[in-house]
N, C-alpha and C positions, 0 to 999 in steps of 0.2 A: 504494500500500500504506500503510497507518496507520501509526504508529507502533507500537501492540498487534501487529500483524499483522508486521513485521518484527523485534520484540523475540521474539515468538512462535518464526519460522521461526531466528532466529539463534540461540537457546536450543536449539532443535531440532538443527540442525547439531553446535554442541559439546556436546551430548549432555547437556543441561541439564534436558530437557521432561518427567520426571520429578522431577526434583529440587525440593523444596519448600523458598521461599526462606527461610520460616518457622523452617528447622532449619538451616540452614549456618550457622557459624561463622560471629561477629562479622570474623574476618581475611580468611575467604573473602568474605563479601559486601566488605568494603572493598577487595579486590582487586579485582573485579569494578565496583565504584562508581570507584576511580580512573580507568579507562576510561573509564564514562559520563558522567564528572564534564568530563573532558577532550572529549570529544566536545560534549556540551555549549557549554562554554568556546570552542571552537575555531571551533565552528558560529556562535557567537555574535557571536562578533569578525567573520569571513569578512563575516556577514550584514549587521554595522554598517557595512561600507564600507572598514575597513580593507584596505587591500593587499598591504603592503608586512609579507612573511615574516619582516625582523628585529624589527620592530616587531609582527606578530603574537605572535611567540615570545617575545619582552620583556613583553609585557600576559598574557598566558597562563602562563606561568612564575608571574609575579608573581600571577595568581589561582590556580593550583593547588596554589601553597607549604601545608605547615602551617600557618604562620602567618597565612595568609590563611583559609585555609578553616575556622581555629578562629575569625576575625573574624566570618563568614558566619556560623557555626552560631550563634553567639551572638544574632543579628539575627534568627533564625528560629525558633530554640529554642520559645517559646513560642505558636507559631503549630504548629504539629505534632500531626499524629492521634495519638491514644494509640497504636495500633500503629507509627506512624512513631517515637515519643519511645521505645519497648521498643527497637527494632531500634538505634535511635544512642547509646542507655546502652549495651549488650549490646557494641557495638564499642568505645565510649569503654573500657568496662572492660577490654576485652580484655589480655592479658599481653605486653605486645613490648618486646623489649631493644633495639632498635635505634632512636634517639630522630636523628633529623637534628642537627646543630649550629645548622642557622639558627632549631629555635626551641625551647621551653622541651619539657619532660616533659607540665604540661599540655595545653599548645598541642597535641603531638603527637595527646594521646587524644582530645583535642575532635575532630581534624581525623579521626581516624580513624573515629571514632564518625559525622562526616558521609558517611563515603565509602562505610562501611558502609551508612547509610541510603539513599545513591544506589546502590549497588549492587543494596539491597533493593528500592528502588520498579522499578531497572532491571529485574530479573528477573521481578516482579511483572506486567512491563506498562504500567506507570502513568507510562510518558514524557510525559504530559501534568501530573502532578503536580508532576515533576522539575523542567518549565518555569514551574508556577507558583510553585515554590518560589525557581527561581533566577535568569530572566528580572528581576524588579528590581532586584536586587541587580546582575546581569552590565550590564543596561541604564545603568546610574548609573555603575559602571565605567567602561565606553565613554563615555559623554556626558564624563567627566572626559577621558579622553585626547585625545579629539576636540575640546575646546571650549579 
């Protein structure tokens, strides 16, 4: 099965396969993105060779933080389809009180505004965007831990 074809049937399942990603809230889609984002992440490591679940969790953590994922966005910002750069303002701006402690106000919205966009391209289908968005960046990652 593709990727399309199981982003498909899983939208389908939680009763998503009407919903157009185009109109969900900037919080919804980065609800949905921090999942993808994590999967992702997770998939990534597993695949690099890593084995060892504390040190999985330790490297993952540390990439799925705000603070990291406002690093990320940063590095990619300008590489982004104008519909991708709409969908990560629309969550960056979004209105949330609740800011983590480990990292600043901005940081948070940056990070949100990414997860939003992974949510967006997730539900879109476009898991092959997702990887070409984040595959460098996660690969550079790994090559540091591992080397």
């Amino acid at each position: 099965m593709t990727g399309e074809g199981l982003v498909r049937d899983l939208c389908e399942s939680l009763g998503l396969k009407d919903r157009d990603p185009k109109t969900l809230p900037g919080l919804t889609l980065a609800y949905v993105g921090d999942c993808a984002f994590e999967m992702v992440v997770r998939s990534t490591l597993v695949e690099s060779g890593l084995n060892h679940v504390s040190e999985l969790n330790k490297v993952a953590t540390g990439i799925v933080s705000a603070k990291a994922q406002s690093a990320f966005m940063k590095t990619i910002e300008d590489s982004l389809e104008p519909d991708e750069k709409d969908v990560y303002k629309r969550g960056k701006n979004t209105n949330s009180t609740s800011i983590p402690k480990s990292a600043t106000r901005a940081e948070y919205h940056t990070a949100t505004g990414f997860e939003a966009l992974m949510g967006y391209l997730f539900l879109m289908g476009r898991t092959d965007r997702i990887m070409e968005i984040c595959r460098p960046i996660l690969e550079e990652i790994v090559q540091k831990k591992k080397g």
